[in-house]
C-alpha positions in Angstrom: 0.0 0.0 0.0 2.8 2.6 0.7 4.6 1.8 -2.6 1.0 2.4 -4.6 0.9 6.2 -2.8 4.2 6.9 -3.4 4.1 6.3 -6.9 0.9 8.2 -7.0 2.7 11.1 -5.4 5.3 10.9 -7.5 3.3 11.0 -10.8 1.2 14.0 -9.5 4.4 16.0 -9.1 6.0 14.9 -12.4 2.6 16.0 -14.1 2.5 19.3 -12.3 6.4 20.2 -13.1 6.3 19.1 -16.7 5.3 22.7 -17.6 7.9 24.0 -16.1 10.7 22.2 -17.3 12.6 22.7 -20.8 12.3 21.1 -23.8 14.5 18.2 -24.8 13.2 17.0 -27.7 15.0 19.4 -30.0 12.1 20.8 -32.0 13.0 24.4 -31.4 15.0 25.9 -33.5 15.6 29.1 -35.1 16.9 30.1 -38.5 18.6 33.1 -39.4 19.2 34.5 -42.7 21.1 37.4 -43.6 21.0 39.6 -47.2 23.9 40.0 -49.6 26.1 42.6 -48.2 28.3 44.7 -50.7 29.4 47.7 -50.8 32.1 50.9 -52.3 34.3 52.0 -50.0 33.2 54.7 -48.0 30.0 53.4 -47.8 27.9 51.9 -44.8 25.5 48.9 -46.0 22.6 47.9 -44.4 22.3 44.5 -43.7 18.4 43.0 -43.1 18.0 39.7 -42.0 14.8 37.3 -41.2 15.2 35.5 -37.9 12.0 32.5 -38.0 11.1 30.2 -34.9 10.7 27.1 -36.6 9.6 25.8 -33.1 6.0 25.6 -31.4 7.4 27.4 -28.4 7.7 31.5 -27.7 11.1 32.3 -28.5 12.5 35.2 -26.9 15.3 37.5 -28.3 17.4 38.4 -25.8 20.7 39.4 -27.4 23.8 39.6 -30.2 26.9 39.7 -30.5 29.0 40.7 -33.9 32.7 40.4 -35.1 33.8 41.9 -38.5 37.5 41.8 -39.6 39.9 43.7 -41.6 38.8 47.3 -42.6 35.0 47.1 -41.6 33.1 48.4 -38.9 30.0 46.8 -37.7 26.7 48.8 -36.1 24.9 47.2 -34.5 20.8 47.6 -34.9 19.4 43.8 -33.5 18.1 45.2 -30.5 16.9 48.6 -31.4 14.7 46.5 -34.3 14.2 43.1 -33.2 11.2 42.2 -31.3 11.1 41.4 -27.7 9.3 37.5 -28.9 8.8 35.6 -31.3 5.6 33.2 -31.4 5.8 29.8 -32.8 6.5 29.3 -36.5 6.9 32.8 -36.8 9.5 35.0 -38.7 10.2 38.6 -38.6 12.4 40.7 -41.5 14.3 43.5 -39.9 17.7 45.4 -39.6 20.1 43.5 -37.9 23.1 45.9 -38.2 25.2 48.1 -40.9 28.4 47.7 -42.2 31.2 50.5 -42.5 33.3 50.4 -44.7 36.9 52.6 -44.7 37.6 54.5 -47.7 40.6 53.4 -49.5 39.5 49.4 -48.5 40.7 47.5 -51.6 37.9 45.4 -53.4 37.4 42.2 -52.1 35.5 39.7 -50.5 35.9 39.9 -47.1 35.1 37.3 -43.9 36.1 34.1 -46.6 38.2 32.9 -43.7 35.2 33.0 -41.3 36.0 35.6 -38.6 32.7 37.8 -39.9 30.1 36.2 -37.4 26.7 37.4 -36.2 25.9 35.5 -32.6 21.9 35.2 -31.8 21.4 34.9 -28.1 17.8 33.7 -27.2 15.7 31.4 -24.9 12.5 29.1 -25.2 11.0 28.8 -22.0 14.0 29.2 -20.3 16.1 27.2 -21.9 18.8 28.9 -24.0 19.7 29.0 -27.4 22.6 30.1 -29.5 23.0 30.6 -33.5 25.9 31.7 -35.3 25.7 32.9 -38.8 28.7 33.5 -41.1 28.9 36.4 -43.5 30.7 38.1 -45.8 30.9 41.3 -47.2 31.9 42.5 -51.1 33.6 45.4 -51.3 33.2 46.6 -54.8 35.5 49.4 -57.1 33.5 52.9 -56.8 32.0 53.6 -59.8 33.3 56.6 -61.7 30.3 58.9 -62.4 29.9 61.1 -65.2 28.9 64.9 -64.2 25.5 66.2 -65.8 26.1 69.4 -67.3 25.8 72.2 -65.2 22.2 74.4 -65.2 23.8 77.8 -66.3 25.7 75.8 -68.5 22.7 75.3 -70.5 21.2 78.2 -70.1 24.4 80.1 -71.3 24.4 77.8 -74.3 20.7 78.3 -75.3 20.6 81.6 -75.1 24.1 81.8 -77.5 22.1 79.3 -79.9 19.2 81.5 -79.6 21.7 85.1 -80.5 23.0 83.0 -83.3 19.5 82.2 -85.1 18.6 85.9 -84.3 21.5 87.3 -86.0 21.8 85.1 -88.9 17.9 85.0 -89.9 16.6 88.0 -87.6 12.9 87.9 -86.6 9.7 89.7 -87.9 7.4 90.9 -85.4 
């Protein structure tokens, strides 16, 4: 009789923790993808991303972390634009942070070696989660631009086109 209440009393408390305790049965997940990022020197890119919780749970964003190498500067936007949650089989499309890069940065790709890293930091229920996205950024040759003639430049030739018909033909009122 005393082993049938204990495991009666030991069920009832199993049932009323399972709530509480984390998921192990790996079904939360989130995916992050990140848009092409290229760029001229001298430029700052921003860089959107979707972040989707492929899981049932609430998934909360709770941080980021980001390393860019060589000549680029990385701002960060995740948590001025992310939102606080994330329901189940959700995904949001946001800002994630810009890219800075120096003028006089040779063209290139750059984070090939894998040291440009965005870090989501984020929980289900309590129980944490990590992702780590690699990226890379194109730095492209500025384009050489070609400088529209000026506005008094056109007037100034108009109105010499214009003294030239006059003088040659002269007009007729």
């Amino acid at each position: 009789m005393n082993a049938r209440i204990i495991r009666i009393v030991v069920i009832v408390v199993a049932l009323c923790l399972a709530p509480f305790t984390a998921r192990a049965d790996g079904a939360d997940t989130v995916t992050i993808t990140l848009s092409l990022i290229a760029g001229a020197p001298g430029s700052t890119v921003d860089v959107l991303g979707t972040i989707t919780n492929t899981g049932p749970d609430l998934l909360s964003l709770d941080g980021d972390n980001l390393t860019v190498s060589g000549p680029l500067n990385a701002i960060d936007e995740f948590l001025d634009n992310a939102p606080f949650t994330l329901g189940g089989g959700a995904s949001d499309m946001f800002e994630f942070f810009q890219v800075a890069i120096s003028p006089g940065t040779l063209p290139g790709v750059y984070g090939t070696d894998g040291s440009d890293v965005f870090s989501f930091f984020g929980d289900f229920n309590g129980s944490s989660i990590e992702d780590d996205v690699k990226f890379t950024v194109d730095v492209t040759s500025p384009v050489a631009t070609t400088p529209e003639p000026g506005m008094l430049l056109l007037l100034c030739s108009g109105l010499c086109l214009f003294a030239l018909v006059y003088r040659r033909h002269g007009f007729k009122a």
